[in-house]
N, C-alpha and C positions, 0 to 999 in steps of 0.2 A: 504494500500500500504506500499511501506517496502523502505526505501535507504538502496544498501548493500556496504561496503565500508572495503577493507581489513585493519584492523592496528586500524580503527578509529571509531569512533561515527558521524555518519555523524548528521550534524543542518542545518538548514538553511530553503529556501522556496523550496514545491514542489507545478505545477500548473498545473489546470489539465484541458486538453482544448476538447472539441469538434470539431473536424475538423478543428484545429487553432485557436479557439475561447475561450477565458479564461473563465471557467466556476466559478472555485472554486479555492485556495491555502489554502495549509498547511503548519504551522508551525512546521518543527522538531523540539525539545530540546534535551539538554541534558537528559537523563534518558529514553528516548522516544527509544532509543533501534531500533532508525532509521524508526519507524513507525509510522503511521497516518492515519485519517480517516478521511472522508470528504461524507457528506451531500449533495448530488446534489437537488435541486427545479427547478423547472422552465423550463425542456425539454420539450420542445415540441413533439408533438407523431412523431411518425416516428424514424428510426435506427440512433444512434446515435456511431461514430468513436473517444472513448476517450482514450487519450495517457498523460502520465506524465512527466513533465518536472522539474528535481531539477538542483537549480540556482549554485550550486555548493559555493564550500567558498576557503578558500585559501590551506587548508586543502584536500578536496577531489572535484574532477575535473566534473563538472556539467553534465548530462548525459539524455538522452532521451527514453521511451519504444522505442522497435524495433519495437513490433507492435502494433497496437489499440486494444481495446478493445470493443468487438461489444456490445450495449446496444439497447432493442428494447422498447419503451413508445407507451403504447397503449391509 
């Protein structure tokens, strides 16, 4: 996943939930070029609705997917 942010380096936490449900967080840093990658365990089968949420910093203004991302666990 990517934060894009004009002007800046975005850091901070992104989290990433299943239908509301905090699955996993990432740490941006500096040098990270606003990207991350995150390791999901533990879904259970059936379709799963993940969307990303960065907590924003005082720098750039916290922001949500618009849509989910469909994931199917067999």
């Amino acid at each position: 996943m990517q934060v894009v942010a004009a002007g800046v380096e975005p850091v901070g936490t992104v989290s990433v939930l299943d239908r509301g449900r905090v699955v996993g967080t990432i740490e941006l840093e500096a040098g990270d070029g606003g990207r991350g990658t995150l390791a999901i365990s533990g879904l259970g089968r059936g379709i799963h609705l993940l969307t990303a949420q960065f907590a924003g910093t005082d720098a750039v203004r916290g922001s949500t997917t618009l849509l989910p991302s469909t994931v199917l666990v067999f």
